[in-house]
Residue, then its C-alpha position, 0 to 999 in steps of 0.5 A: x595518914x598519907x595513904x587509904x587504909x583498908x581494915x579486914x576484921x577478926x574472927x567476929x567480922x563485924x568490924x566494930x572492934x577497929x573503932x579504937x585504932x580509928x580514934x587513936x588515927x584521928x578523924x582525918x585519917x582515910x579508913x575503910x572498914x570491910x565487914x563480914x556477914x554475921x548470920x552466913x557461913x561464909x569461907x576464905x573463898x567465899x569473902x574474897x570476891x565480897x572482900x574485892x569489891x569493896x576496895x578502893x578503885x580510884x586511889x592508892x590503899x593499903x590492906x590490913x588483915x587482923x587475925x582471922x583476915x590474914x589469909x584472906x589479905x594475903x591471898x589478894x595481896x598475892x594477885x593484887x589490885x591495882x592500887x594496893x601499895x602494901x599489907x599489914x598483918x597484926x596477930x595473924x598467920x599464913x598456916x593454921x596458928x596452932x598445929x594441933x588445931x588440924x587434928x581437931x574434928x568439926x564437932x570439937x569446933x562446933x563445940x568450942x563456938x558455943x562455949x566462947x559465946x556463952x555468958x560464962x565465958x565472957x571474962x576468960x574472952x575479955x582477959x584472953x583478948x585484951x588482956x588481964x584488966x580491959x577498960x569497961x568500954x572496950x569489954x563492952x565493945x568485944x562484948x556488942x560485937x560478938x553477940x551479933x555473931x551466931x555461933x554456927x558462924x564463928x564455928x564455920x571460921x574456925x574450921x576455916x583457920x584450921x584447915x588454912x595455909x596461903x604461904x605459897x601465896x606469902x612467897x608471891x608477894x611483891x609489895x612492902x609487908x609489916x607484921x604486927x605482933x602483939x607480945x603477950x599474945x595468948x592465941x597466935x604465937x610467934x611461930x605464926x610471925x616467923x611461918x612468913x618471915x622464912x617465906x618472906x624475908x623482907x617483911x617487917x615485924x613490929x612487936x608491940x605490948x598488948x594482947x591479941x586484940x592488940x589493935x584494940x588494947x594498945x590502939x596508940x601504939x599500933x597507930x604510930x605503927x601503922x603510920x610510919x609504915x604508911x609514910x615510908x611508901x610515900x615517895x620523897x618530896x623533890 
């Protein structure tokens, strides 16, 4: 990796969940991991500030935002530090995925949290975001990573993707953008990819098989992605 990468998590916002894109990176690849807390109703407004003071201020980095994160990266990259280079975007959106989701009441939500942590769904969990025969670790890992989250949070971040829309903010970007999406993606469809696309022509979408965890269930992949996204910032050696 020729270029700092800066990971923002998911819905759990724990960000153990990238631990499959680090290995697939290898040990030498210079990665930041921001984490959210698990226990605090915090929104995209929120995180931004705890977001900001964790990125690089010494070195060049690029951002990533998987999911959830998407508004929030898009947000920085529209009023960008000084060292950020380019944002990646995986299974992500500008605007609430799913527009019947702007109609749903709190309550719904509030709901829907509790049902996703509960023990009866946690192979519908695994098989929605890994797809239909995660490996045991990884289920495991999504697993681990959701029991540190309350429900309340994860009910407050949903509220947050139903009421989002930062595609003013995509039209502002001035830096390189690849989007990744996942192809078999159960959560996120296409039409969140092609929201940017209109606003931000330039952007590159990579599509790659997998789920919507796809960082997690086709790390390699995802990697190779990454990296010659990261290599083309580099300027040519004389």
């Amino acid at each position: 990796m020729p270029v700092r990468l800066v990971l923002l998590p998911g819905m759990d916002g724990t960000g153990d969940l990238f631990e499959p894109l680090k290995h697939a990176l290898g040990p030498q690849a210079p990665v930041d991991v921001v984490r959210y807390p698990t226990q605090q109703m915090l929104g995209y407004d929120a995180l931004m500030p705890l977001v900001r003071a964790q990125l690089p201020e010494q070195e060049p980095f690029v951002l990533l935002g998987e999911s959830f994160s998407g508004p929030l990266a898009v947000s920085i990259a529209s009023s960008p530090p000084v060292g950020l280079r380019a944002l990646i975007l995986c299974c992500s959106f500008a605007r609430t995925p799913v527009p019947s989701m702007a109609l749903l009441p709190g309550g719904i939500l509030d709901f829907w949290a509790r049902l996703a942590l509960s023990k009866a769904m946690r192979a519908p969990m695994e098989r929605m975001l890994l797809g239909s025969s995660p490996a045991p670790q990884l289920a495991a890992l999504l697993q681990a990573s959701l029991a540190k989250v309350s429900a309340s949070v994860i009910a407050h971040r949903m509220k947050e993707v139903r009421d989002v829309n930062v595609l003013d903010r995509v039209s502002e970007l001035r830096m390189p953008v690849m989007y990744l999406q996942a192809q078999q993606d159960r959560l996120v469809p296409r039409a969140a990819a092609a929201d940017i696309l209109r606003r931000l022509p330039s952007t590159h979408v990579v599509k790659l098989d997998g789920p919507h965890g796809l960082l997690q269930a086709s790390p390699d992949a995802s990697a190779r992605a990454i990296v010659r996204f990261c290599r083309d910032l580099m300027p040519a050696a004389p």
